[in-house]
Residue, then its C-alpha position, 0 to 999 in steps of 0.5 A: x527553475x530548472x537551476x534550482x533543481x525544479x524538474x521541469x519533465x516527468x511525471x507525478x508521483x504520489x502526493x505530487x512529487x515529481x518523478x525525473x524522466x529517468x524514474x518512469x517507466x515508460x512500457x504501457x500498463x497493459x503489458x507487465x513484462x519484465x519490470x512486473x517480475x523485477x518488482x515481484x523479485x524485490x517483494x520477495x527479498x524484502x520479505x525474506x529479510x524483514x519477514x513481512x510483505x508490508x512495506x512501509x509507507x514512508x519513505x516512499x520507494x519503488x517497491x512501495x509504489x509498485x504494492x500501492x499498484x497491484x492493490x489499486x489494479x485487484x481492487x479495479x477486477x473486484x470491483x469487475x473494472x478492467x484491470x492489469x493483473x492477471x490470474x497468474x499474478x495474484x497467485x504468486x503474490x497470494x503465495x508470497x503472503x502478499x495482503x492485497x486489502x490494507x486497510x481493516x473494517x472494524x465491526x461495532x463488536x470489535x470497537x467494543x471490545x477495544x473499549x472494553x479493553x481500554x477501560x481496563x486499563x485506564x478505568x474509564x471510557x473517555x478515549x483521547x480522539x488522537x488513541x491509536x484512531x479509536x478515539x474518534x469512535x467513541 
């Protein structure tokens, strides 16, 4: 297997796929250090170049990982878990522009009028279920 290129140590990373040994970085959670920083710098140079804090999904990256992360860790201290982050890191990231919720709750109010708008355009309300995932709202 390991001939083939089949990793044969290391850990998993998102949707399985294997990180090399290399790839891993082995400081403890509970001590940010310095990859905490280097991450935060990198956040700081995408968004200088692309204006946004909202790195892509695909393909994955380092940076990407490391968003997914902080995300997971705020979620945990609002949900009063322990947690990873500190006070101090949710500012600098607050400070950058940094979106630590990704995903909207639409209201029903918010629905209806991208209906309302829908309809507008196409002259009726029978939205394909694959519309921008408004589909299956209707």
């Amino acid at each position: 297997l390991q001939e083939i290129g089949l990793p044969m140590t290391g850990k998993r990373g998102p949707k399985g796929a294997w990180k090399q040994k290399d790839e891993i970085d082995e400081k403890p959670k509970s001590d940010p250090g310095p990859h905490w920083d280097e991450m935060f710098s990198a956040l700081v140079e995408f968004k200088r170049q692309n204006g946004t804090c909202q790195v892509p999904h695909r393909p994955y990256t380092q940076l990407r990982g490391w968003i997914a992360q902080q995300q997971r860790e705020y979620k945990k201290l609002r949900e009063k878990k322990p947690s990873n982050i500190s006070a101090e890191q949710i500012q600098k990231l607050n400070d950058l522009g940094f979106v630590f919720r990704t995903k909207e709750v639409a209201t029903w109010e918010s629905r209806m009028e991208e209906l309302r708008k829908f309809k507008e355009e196409h002259g009726h309300v029978v939205v394909p279920r694959h519309y921008t995932g408004r589909g299956k709202w209707v």
